[in-house]
C-alpha positions in Angstrom: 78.7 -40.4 9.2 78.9 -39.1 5.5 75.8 -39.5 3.4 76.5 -38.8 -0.5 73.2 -38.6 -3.2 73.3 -40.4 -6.9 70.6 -38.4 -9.2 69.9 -38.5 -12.5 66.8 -37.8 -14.6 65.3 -39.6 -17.8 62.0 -39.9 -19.3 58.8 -41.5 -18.5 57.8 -42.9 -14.9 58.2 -46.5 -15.9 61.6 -46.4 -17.2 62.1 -44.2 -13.7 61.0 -46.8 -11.3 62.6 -49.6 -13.8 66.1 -47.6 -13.2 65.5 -47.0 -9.2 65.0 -50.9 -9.0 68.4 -51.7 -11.0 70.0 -48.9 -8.2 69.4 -51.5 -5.6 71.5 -53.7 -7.2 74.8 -51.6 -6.8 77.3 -52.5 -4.6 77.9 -50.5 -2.0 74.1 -50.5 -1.7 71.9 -46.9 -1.3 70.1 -47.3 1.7 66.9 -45.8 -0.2 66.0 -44.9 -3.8 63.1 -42.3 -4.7 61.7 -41.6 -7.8 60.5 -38.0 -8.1 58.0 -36.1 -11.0 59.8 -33.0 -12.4 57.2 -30.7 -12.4 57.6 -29.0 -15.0 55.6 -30.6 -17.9 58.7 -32.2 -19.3 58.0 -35.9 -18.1 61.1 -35.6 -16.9 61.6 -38.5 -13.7 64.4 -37.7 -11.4 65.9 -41.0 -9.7 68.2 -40.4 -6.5 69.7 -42.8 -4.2 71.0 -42.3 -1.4 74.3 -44.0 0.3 76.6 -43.9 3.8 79.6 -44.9 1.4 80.7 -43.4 -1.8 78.4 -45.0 -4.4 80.5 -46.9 -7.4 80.8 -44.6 -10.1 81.1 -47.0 -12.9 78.0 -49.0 -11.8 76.7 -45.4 -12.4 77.8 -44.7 -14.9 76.8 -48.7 -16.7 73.1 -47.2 -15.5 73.1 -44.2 -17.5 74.2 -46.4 -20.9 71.3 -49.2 -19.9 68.8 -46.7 -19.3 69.3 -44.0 -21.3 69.6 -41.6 -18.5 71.6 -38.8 -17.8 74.9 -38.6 -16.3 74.1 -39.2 -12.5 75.4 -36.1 -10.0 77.0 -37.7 -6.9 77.5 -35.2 -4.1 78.1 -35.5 -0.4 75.9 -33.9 2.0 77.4 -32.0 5.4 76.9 -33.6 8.6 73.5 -32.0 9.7 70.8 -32.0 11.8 68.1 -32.4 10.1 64.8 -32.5 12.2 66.3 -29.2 13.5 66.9 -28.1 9.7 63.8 -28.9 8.7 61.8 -26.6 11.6 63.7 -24.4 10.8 63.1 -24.1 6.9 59.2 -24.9 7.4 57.7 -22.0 9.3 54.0 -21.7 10.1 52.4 -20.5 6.9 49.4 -18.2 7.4 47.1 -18.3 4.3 44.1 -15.6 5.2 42.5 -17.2 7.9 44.4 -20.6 8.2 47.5 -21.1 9.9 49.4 -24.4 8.9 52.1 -25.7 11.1 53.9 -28.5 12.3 54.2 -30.2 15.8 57.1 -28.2 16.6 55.1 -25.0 16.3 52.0 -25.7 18.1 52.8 -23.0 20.6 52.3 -20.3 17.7 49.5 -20.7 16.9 46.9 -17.5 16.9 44.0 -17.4 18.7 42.2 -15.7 15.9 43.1 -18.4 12.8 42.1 -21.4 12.4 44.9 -24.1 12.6 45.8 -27.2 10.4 48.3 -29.3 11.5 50.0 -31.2 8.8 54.1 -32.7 10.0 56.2 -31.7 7.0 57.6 -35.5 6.6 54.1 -36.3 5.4 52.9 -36.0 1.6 52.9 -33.1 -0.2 50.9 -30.6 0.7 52.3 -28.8 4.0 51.0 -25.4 3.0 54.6 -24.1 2.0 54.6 -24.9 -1.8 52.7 -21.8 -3.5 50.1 -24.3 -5.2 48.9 -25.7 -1.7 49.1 -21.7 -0.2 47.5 -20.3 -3.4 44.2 -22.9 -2.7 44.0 -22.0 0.7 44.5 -18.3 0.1 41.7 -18.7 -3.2 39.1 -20.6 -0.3 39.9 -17.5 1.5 38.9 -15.4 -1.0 35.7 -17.3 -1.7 34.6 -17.2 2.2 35.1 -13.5 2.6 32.8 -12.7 -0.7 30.2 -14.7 1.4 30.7 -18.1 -0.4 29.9 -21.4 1.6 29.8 -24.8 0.3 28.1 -28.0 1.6 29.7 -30.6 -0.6 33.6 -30.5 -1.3 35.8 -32.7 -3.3 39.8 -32.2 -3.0 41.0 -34.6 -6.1 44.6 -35.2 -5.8 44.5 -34.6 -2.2 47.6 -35.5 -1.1 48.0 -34.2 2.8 44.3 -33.4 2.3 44.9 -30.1 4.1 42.4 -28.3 2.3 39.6 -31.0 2.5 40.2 -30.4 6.2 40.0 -26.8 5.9 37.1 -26.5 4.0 35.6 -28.9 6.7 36.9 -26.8 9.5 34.6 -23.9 8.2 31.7 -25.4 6.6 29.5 -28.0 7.6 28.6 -30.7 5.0 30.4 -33.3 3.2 33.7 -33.4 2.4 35.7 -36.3 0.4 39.3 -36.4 -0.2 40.4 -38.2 -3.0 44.2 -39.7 -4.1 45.6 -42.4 -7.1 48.5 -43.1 -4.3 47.6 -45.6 -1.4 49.8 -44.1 0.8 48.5 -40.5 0.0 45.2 -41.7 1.3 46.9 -43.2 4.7 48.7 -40.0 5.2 45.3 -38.2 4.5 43.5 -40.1 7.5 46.8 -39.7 9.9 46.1 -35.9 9.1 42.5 -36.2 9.9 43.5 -38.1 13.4 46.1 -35.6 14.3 43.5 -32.5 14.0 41.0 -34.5 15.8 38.8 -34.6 12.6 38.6 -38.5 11.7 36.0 -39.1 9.9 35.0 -35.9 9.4 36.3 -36.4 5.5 36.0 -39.3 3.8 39.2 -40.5 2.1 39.1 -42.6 -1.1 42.0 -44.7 -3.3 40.9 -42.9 -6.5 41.7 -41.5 -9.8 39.9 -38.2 -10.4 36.4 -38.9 -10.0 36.4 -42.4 -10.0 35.4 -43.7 -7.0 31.6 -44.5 -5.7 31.3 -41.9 -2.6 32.7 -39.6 -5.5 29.7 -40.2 -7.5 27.3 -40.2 -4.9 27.9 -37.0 -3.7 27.9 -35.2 -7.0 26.5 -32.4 -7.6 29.4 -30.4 -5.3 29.8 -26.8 -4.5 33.3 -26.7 -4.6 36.4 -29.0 -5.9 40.2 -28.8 -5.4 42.3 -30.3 -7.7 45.9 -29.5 -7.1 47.8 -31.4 -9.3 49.7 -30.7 -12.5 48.7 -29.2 -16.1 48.3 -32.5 -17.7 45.6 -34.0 -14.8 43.8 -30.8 -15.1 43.4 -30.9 -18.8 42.1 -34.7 -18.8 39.4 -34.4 -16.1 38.0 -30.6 -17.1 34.9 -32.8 -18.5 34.2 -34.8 -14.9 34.9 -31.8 -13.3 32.4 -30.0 -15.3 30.0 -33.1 -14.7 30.0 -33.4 -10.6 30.0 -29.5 -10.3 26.9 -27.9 -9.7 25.5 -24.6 -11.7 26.8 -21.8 -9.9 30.4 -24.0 -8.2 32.7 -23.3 -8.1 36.7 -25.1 -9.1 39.9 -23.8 -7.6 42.7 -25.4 -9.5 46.4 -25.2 -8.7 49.6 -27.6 -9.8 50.3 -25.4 -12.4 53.3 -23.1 -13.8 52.2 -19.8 -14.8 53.0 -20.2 -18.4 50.7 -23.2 -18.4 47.7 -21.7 -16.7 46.1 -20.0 -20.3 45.4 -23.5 -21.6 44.1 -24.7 -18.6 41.8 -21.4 -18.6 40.3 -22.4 -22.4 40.2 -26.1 -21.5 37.8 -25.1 -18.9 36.0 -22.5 -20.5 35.0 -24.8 -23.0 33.6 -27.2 -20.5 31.2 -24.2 -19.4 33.2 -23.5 -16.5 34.7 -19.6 -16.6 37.7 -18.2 -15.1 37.2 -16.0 -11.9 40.4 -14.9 -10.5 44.2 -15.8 -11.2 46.9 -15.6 -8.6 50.6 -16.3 -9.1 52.6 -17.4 -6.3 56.2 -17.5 -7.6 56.5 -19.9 -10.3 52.6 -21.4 -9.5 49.0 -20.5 -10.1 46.2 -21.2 -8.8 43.0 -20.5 -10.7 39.6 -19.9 -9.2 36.8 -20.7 -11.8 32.8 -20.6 -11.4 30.5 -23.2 -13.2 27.8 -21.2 -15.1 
């Protein structure tokens, strides 16, 4: 059976979602509609449906006008398998001494790393995007120059893969932290799947603003791997539930962006340690003095 994809990009998130909701109205109907961040600091949305029939290409095109969107691409995918594509693109990912995988790859894993399974149909965060690798490999980093914390925060969590790694070497108390519902869901499934419920505690929250948040503060370590604009806004609370001598590893960000992050932080009192580029991404490693 054919499946074709409708997308088109525009501004803002709420015009986004207020476009993806017209979609449903089109005749032949898309069978699902997603509403995707570009992340590139433009607040550009990208809206794509997707359809078993060829979607109508003036009802497109009527959207576009209405919403002041761009011309909408309609291409039609090949007949694939895609559970089998999927393994395939999304090998094990070995980050120092973690080893992410998926289900399908439980066989491989070494007897000298320490796994995380997170299923790549979850949220993001399977370990394969150079933000989520360039945290784990920073906590690496941190670990072999004898750091070890008690308390962690991961804001933004998402799969909350490196809560649970940070958890898998330390023990403490460890809090994972999400503005999306079903981020937080998909954050405990993770937990149950490694056999570590309850070993983090995952909160509905945005940034710091949730009570187990604040009672935990001071921490030794927070993630926050999110994007350039995020990071900018909460540089005070992070600066405020970090303890002297903490340290912040920060990802989410392009490498062009990563300077203003740097002074951002650095005039919060929290100073740039190490800087490592992953492709397009960085990840930044700071130190609260």
């Amino acid at each position: 059976m054919p499946t074709f994809t409708a997308s088109t990009t525009l501004s803002g998130k709420a015009h986004a979602d207020v476009l993806a909701e017209a979609m449903e109205d089109l005749y032949p109907e898309p069978t699902g509609v997603g509403v995707f961040e570009v992340e590139d600091g433009s607040d550009l949305w990208e809206v794509s449906g997707y359809f078993i029939e060829e979607p109508d290409q003036a009802g497109l095109a009527l959207l576009t006008v209405i919403h002041k969107a761009k011309p909408f691409t309609v291409s039609e995918l090949p007949e694939t398998d895609w559970l089998a594509h999927v393994h395939s693109e999304l090998a094990p990912v070995e980050a120092g001494r973690f080893f992410v995988y998926g289900s399908h790859d439980a066989d491989k894993v070494p007897e000298d790393k320490i796994p995380l399974l997170i299923e790549a149909a979850m949220a993001f965060g399977t370990g394969h995007h150079g933000t989520t690798l360039g945290c784990l490999k920073a906590l690496d980093s941190l670990m072999n120059n004898g750091f070890a914390a008690g308390k962690v925060a991961d804001i933004g969590c998402g799969t909350a893969v490196l809560a649970m790694a940070a958890a898998r070497v330390w023990q403490g108390q460890f809090i994972a932290s999400d503005i999306d519902e079903v981020a937080v869901e998909v954050a405990e499934a993770n937990l149950e799947a490694n056999g570590m419920a309850g070993v983090v505690t995952c909160v509905e929250a945005a940034g710091f603003d949730a009570a187990p948040l604040a009672q935990a503060a001071p921490f030794d370590l927070i993630f926050a791997n999110i994007l350039k604009g995020p990071l900018v806004a909460l540089s005070p609370e992070v600066a405020a539930h970090l303890r002297e001598g903490g340290y912040a590893i920060l990802s989410g960000l392009l490498n062009e962006q990563a300077d203003e992050v740097i002074e951002v932080y650095l005039q919060n009192g929290i100073n740039l340690v190490k800087r490592d580029e992953i492709g397009e991404w960085t990840t930044l490693t700071l130190c609260r003095n």
